[in-house]
C-alpha positions in Angstrom: 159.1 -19.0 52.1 156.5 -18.0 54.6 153.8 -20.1 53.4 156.2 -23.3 53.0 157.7 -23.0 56.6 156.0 -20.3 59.1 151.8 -20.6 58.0 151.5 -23.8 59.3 152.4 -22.3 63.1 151.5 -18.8 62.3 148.5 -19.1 60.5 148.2 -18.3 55.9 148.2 -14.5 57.0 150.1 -14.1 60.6 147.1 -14.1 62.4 148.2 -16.7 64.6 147.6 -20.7 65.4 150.4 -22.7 67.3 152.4 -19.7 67.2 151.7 -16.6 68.0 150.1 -13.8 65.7 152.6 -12.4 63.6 150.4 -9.4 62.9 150.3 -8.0 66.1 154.3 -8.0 66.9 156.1 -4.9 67.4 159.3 -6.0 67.3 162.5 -4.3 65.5 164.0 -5.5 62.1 167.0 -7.0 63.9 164.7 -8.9 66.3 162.6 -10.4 63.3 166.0 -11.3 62.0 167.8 -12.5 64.9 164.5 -14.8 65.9 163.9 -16.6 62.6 167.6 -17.3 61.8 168.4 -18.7 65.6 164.4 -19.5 66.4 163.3 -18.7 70.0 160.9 -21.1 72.0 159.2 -23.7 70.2 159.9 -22.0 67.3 162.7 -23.6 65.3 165.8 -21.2 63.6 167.0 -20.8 60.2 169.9 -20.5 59.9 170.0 -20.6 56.5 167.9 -18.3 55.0 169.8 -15.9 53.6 170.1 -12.7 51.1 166.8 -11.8 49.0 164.8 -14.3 50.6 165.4 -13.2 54.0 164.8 -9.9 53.4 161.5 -10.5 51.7 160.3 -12.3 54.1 161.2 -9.5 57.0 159.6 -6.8 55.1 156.4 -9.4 54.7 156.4 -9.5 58.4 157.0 -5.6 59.1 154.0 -5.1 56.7 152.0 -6.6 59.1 153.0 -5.3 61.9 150.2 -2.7 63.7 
């Protein structure tokens, strides 16, 4: 998921490109979820994403969070 649709903005790892680093957010669970199912900015939502894959990707981004 993250590689198909956020690496290109937030760089292979979350250090950042278009879109910001993803490795130095502190934001809360809810926040990560509430931005990449309704997007915020430039960045797009999806709304779709849903179940296992969500949550995958949320704990990918909490692991890289300082």
């Amino acid at each position: 998921m993250y590689a198909a649709n956020c690496a290109s903005c937030h760089g292979p790892s979350g250090g950042g490109g278009v879109g910001p680093s993803l490795r130095e957010s502190v934001l809360s669970r809810d926040a990560l979820r509430q931005i990449t199912l309704q997007g915020k900015g430039a960045m797009p939502g999806f709304p779709k994403l849903r179940g296992a894959e969500l949550e995958a990707l949320l704990n990918l981004l909490e692991s890289w969070q300082p």
